[in-house]
KETORNU-500098 format. One line per 2 residues: number of its first residue (from 1); their letters; for each residue x, y, z of C-alpha. Coordinates in nm, 4 decimals, padded with zeros to 6 digits. Layout:
// residues N
NUM> A> X/Y/Z ~ ...
***
This chain:
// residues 349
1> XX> -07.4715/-03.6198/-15.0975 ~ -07.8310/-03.5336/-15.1464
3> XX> -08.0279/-03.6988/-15.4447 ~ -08.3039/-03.5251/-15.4591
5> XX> -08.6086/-03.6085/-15.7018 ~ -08.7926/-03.3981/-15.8051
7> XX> -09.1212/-03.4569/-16.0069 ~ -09.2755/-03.2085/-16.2717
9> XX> -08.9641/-03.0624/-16.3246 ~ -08.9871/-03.0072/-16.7443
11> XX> -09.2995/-02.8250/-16.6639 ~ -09.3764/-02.4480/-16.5682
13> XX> -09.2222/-02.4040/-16.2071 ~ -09.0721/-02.7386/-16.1775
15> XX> -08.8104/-02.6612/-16.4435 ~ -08.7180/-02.3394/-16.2710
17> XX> -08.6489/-02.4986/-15.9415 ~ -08.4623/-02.7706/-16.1155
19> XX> -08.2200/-02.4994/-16.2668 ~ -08.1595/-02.3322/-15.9217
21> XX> -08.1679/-02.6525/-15.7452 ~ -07.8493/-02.7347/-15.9994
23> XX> -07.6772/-02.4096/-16.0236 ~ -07.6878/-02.3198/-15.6668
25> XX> -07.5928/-02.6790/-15.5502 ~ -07.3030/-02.8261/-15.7263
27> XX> -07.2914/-03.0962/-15.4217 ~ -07.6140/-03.2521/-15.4493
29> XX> -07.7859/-03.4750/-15.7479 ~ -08.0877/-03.3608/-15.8967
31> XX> -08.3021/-03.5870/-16.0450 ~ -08.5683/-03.4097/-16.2502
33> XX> -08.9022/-03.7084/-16.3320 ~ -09.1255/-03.6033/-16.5672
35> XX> -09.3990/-03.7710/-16.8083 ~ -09.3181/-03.5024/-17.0507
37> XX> -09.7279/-03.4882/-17.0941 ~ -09.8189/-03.1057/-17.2711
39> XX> -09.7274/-02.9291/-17.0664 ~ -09.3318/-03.0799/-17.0253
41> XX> -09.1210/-02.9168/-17.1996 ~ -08.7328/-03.0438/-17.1855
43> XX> -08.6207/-02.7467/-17.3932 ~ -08.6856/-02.5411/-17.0638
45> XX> -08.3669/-02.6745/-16.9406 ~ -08.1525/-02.6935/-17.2599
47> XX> -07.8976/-02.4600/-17.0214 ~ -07.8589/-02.7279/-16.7781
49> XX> -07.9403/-03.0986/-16.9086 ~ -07.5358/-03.1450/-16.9576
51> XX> -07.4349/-03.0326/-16.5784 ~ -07.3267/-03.3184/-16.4052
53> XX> -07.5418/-03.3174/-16.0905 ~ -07.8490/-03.3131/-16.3131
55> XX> -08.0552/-03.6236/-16.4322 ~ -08.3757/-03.6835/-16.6489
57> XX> -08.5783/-03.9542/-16.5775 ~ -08.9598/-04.0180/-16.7478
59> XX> -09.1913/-04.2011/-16.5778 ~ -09.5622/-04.1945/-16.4889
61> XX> -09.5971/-04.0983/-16.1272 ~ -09.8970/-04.2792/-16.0993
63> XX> -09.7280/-04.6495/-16.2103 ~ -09.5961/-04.7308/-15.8590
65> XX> -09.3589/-05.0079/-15.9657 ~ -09.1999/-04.7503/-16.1890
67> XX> -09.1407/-04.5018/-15.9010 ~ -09.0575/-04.7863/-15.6506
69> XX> -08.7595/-04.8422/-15.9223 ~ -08.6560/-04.4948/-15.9516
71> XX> -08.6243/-04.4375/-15.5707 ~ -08.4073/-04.7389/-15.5752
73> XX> -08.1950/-04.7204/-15.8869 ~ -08.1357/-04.3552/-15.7920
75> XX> -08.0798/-04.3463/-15.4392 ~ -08.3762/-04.1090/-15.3927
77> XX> -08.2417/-03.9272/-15.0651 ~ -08.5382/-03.6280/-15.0962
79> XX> -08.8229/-03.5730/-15.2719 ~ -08.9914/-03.1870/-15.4114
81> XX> -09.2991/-03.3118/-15.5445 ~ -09.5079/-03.1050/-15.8274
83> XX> -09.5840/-03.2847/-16.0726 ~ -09.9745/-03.2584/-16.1437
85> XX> -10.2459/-03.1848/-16.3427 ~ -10.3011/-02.8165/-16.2411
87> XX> -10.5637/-02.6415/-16.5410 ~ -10.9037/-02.6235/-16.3958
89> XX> -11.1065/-02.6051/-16.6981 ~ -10.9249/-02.9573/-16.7979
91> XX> -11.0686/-03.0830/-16.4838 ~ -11.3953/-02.9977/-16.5220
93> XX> -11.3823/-03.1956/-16.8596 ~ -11.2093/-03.5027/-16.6905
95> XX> -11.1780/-03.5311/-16.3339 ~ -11.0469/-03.8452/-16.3363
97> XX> -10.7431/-03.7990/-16.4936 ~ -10.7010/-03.5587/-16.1937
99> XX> -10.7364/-03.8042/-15.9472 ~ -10.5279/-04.0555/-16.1154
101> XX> -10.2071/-03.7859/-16.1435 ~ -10.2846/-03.5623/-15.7797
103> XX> -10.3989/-03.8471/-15.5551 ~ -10.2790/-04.1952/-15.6643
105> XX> -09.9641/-04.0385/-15.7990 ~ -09.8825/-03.8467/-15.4877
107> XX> -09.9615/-04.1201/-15.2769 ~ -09.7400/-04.4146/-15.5360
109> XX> -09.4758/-04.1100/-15.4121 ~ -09.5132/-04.1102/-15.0347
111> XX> -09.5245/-04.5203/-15.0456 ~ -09.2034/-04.5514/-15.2519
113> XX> -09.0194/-04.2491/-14.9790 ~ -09.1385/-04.4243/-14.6531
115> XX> -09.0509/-04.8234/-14.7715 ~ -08.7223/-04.6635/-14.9414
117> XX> -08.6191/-04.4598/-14.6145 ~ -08.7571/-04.6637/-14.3327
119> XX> -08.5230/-04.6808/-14.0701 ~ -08.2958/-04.4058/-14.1800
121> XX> -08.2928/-04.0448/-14.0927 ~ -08.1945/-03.7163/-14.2578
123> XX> -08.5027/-03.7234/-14.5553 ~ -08.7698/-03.4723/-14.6306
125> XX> -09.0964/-03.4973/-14.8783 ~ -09.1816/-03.1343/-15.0079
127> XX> -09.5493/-03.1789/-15.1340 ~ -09.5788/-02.8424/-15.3039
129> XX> -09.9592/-02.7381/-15.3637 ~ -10.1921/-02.4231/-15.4353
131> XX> -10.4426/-02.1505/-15.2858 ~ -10.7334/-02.2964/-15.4268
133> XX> -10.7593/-02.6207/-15.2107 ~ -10.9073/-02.3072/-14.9387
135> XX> -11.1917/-02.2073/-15.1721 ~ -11.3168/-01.8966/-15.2661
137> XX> -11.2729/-01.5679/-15.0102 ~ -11.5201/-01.2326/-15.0337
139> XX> -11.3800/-00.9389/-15.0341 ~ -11.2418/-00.8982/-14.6978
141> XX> -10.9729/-01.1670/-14.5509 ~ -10.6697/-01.3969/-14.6121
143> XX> -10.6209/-01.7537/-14.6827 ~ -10.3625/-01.8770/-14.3806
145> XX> -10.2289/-02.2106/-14.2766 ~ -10.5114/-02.2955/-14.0993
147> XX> -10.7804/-02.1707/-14.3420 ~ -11.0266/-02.4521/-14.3567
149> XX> -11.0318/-02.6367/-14.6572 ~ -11.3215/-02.5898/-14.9132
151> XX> -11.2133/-02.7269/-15.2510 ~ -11.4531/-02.6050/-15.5509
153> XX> -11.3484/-02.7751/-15.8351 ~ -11.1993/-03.1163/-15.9534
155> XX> -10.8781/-02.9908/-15.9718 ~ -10.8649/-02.8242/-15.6166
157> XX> -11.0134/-03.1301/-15.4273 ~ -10.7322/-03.3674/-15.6035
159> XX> -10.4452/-03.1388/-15.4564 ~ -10.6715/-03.1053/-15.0998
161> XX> -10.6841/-03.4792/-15.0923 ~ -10.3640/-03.4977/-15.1875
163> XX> -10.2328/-03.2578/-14.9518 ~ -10.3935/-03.5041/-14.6628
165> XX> -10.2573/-03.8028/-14.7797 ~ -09.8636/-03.5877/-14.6976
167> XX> -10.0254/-03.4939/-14.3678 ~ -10.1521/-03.8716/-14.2899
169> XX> -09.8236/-03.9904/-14.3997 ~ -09.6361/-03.7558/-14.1135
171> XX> -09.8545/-03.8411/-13.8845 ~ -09.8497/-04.2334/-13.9256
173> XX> -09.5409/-04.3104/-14.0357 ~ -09.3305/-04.0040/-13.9551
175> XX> -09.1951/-03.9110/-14.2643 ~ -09.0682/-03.5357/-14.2547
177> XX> -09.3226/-03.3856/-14.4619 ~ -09.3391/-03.0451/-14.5736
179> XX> -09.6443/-02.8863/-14.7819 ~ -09.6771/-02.5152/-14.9105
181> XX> -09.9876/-02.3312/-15.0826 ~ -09.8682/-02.0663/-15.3577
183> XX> -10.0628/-01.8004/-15.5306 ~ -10.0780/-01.8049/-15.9225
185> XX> -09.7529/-01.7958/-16.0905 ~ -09.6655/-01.6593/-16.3685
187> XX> -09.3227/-01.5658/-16.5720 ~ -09.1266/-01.7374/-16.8160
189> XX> -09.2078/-02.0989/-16.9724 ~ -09.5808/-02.1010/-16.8757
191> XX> -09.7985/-02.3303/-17.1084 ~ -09.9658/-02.0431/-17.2863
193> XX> -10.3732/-02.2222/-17.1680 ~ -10.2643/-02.0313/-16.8810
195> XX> -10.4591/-01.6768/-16.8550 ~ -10.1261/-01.4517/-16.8776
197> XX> -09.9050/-01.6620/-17.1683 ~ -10.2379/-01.6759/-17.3569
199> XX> -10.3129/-01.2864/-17.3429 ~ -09.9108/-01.2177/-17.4246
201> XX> -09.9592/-01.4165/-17.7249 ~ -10.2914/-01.3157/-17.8498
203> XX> -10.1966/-00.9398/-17.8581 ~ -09.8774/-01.0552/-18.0458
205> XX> -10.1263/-01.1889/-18.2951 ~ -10.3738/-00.9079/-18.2412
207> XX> -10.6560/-01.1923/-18.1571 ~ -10.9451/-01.1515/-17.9141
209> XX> -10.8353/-01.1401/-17.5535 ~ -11.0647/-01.3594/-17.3826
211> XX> -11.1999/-01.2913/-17.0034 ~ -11.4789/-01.4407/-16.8308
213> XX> -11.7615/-01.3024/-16.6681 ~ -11.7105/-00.9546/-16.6584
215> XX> -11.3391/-00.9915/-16.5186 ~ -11.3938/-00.9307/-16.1630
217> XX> -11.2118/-01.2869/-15.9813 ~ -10.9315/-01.1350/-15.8018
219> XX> -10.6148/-01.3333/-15.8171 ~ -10.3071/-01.2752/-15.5922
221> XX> -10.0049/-01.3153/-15.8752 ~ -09.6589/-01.4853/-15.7693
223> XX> -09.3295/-01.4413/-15.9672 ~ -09.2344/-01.7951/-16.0622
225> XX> -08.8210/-01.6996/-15.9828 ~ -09.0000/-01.6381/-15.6051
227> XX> -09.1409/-01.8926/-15.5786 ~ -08.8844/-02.1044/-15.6656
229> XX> -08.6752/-01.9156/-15.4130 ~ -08.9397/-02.0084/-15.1292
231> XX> -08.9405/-02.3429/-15.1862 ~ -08.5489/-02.3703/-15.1358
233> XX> -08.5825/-02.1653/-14.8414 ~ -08.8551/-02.4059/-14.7022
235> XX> -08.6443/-02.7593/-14.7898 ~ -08.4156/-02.6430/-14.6456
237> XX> -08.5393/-02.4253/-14.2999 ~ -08.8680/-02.5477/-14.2927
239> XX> -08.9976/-02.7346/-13.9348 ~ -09.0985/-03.0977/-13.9901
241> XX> -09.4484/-03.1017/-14.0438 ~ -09.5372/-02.7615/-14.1078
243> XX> -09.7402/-02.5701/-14.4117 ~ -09.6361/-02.2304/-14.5444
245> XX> -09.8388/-02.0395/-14.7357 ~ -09.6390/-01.8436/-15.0303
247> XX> -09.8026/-01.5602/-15.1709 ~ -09.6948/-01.2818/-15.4282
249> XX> -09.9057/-00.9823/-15.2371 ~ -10.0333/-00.9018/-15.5674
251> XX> -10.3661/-00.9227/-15.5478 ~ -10.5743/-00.8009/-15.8817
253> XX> -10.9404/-00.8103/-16.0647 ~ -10.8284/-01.0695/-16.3638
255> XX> -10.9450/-00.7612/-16.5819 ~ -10.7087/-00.5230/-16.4184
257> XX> -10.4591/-00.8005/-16.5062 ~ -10.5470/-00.8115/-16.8848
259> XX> -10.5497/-00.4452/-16.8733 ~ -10.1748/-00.4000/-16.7087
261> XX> -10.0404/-00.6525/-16.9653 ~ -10.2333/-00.5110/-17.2892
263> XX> -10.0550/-00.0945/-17.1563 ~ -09.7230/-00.2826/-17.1070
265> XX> -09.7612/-00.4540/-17.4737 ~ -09.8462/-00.1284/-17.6324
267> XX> -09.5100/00.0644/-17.5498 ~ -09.3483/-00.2717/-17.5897
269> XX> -09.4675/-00.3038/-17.9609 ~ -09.4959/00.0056/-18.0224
271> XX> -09.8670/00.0563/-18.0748 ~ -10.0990/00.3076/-17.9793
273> XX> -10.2051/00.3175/-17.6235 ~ -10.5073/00.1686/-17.5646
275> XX> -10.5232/-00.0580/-17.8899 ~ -10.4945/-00.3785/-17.6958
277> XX> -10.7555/-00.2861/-17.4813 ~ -10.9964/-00.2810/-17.7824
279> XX> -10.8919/-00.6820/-17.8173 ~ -11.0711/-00.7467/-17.4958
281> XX> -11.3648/-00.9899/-17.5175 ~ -11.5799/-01.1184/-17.2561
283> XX> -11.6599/-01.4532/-17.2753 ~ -11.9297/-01.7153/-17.0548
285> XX> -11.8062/-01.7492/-16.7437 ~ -11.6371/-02.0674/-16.5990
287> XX> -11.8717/-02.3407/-16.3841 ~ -11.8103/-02.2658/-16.0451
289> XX> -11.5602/-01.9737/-16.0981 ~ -11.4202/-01.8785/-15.7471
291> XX> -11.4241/-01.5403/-15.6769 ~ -11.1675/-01.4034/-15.4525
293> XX> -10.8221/-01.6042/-15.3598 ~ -10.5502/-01.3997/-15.1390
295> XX> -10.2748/-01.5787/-14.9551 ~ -10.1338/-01.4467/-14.6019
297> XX> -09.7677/-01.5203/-14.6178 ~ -09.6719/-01.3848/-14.3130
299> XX> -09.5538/-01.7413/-14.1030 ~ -09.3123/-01.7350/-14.4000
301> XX> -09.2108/-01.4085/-14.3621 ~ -09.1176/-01.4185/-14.0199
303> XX> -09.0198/-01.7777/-13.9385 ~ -08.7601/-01.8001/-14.2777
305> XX> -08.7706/-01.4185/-14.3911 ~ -08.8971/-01.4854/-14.7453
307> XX> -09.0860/-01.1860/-14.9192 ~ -09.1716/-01.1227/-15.2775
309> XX> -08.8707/-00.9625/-15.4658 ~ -09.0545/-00.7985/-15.7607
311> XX> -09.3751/-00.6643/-15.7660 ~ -09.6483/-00.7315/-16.0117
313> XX> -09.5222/-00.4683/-16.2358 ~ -09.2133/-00.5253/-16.2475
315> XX> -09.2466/-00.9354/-16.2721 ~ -09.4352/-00.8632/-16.5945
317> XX> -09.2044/-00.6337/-16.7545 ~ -08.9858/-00.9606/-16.7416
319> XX> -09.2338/-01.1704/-16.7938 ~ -09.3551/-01.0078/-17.1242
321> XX> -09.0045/-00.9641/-17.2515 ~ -08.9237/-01.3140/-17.2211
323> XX> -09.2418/-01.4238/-17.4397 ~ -09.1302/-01.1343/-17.7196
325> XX> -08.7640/-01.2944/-17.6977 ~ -08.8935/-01.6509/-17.7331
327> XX> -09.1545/-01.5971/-18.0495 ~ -09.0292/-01.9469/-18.2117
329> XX> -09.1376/-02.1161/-17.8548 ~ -09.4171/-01.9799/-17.7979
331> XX> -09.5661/-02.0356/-18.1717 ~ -09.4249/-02.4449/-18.0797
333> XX> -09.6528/-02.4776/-17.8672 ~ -09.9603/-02.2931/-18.0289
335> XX> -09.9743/-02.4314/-18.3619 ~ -10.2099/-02.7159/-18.4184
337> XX> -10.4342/-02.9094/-18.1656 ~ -10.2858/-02.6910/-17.8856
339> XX> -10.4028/-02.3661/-18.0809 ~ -10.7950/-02.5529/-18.1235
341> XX> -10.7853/-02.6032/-17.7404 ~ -10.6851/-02.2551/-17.6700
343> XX> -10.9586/-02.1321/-17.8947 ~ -11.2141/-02.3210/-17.7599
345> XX> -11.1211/-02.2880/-17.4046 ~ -11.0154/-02.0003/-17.2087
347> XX> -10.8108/-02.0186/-16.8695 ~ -10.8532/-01.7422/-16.5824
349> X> -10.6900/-01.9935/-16.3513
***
């Protein structure tokens, strides 16, 4: 039987592989580790926490004794690792903490796997990271696997070096490492610091919808529920070793974005069209904003045969319904200090 930890999983994505992970796999154990920091949430799996094959543990990835227990105490057969600081405008303010969670954490992780499987077969560690350790692109071209890397902020050169650190682990000690590169996600559950949560829930409250610059960064957008689907696929399928890029082949200007959501939200709540457009407010740019990221999923594509099943439209027609559904979460987690951080910093990650 599989035991499979896996680490972030109260947060955004992590919590909705952990529910697929449990539903679609009576068989195997999952064990979800999480530090429950802001952006954990356990209520995103008040459906599942009394299944049987499911398990919380919390626990600082970056204390190595602590993970060195877990992987024995729970028979840690596999590992999906995302747990990580991911906002970029965080990093920027403290890069440190960044390098403490994405490198030294990542690395406590592929220490515990290769001392706690060493000599045994049958064990993979699924290091699941983002577009942004490639840089910024122009307007022509596609990130692929073998894009080199260009990190441009704190938070992109933590998940680069921690994407090596997987790699250098394969290579030295041959543990079956997988890594994969997503797009943005979005959909249910986000921490609303995030640029679509925080737009849904500034037009509910008719508040100024922030963008920087003039709106022009182009972003290629990935239904959470998809990705969670690719990374299954790739556990599972994927060749020892290899990286697969996994995009949503949604590319859009971050102000066509705000625009899409703010039409949507006028049918939605029954306003006049255009009125959340008027909410729009340009704001000073990020430091070292990149420009252009788009993700070539095609070695997915035709080595597993994963695609996108929504498209951008239709993803946030969920995606909005969800937040209008789930008022009482949503104002949880924007009341107090989180609402002074969203006001004083805005997120076109």
């Amino acid at each position: 039987m599989k035991k499979i930890l896996i680490t972030g999983g109260a947060g955004f994505i992590g919590s909705h592989l952990v529910r697929l992970l449990v539903n679609k796999y009576p068989q195997y154990q999952i064990i979800n580790l999480d530090k429950l920091t802001y952006a954990g949430n356990l209520t995103n799996l008040s459906d599942i926490e009394d299944r049987p094959n499911y398990t919380f543990v919390k626990a600082d990835i970056a204390d190595l004794g602590a993970i060195r227990t877990i992987f024995r105490e729970q028979a840690v057969s596999d590992v999906i690792h995302l747990a990580a600081e991911s906002h970029v405008d965080r990093s920027i303010e403290d890069p440190t903490a960044f390098v403490v969670t994405n490198v030294l954490g990542t690395v406590n992780l592929l220490i515990s796997a290769r001392d706690q499987w060493e000599g045994s077969g049958g064990h993979r560690f699924y290091h699941v990271s983002t577009d942004e350790v490639y840089g910024s692109l122009g307007e022509q071209g596609y990130f692929t696997e073998t894009t080199a890397y260009d990190p441009r902020s704190p938070y992109s050169a933590s998940k680069a070096s921690s994407d090596h650190m997987a790699r250098a682990f394969h290579h030295t000690y041959g543990l079956d490492i997988l890594i994969s590169n997503c797009s943005n996600n979005y959909g249910p559950n986000q921490f609303p610091e995030k640029l679509i949560p925080l737009i849904i829930n500034n037009i509910i409250h008719e508040r100024p919808l922030p963008v920087y610059g003039q709106g022009l960064n182009v972003r290629d957008w990935l239904w959470v529920g998809d990705h969670a689907a690719a990374i299954d696929l790739i556990f599972h399928r994927g060749k020892s070793g290899e990286t697969y890029n996994i995009g949503g082949n949604a590319e859009r200007k971050n102000i066509e974005l705000v625009g899409l959501i703010c039409d949507q939200m006028d049918r939605k709540l029954n306003r006049p069209q255009g009125t959340n457009r008027g909410l729009i407010t340009y704001v000073t740019d990020r430091l070292g904003h990149d420009m252009r990221y788009a993700i070539d999923f095609s070695k997915l594509n035709k080595q597993l045969g994963w695609s996108p099943s929504l498209t951008l439209e239709e993803g946030m027609e969920t995606t909005i319904d969800w937040y209008l559904a789930n008022r009482d979460w949503l104002n949880k987690l924007t009341s107090g200090e989180y609402l002074q951080y969203y006001q004083k910093h805005y997120s076109n990650r």
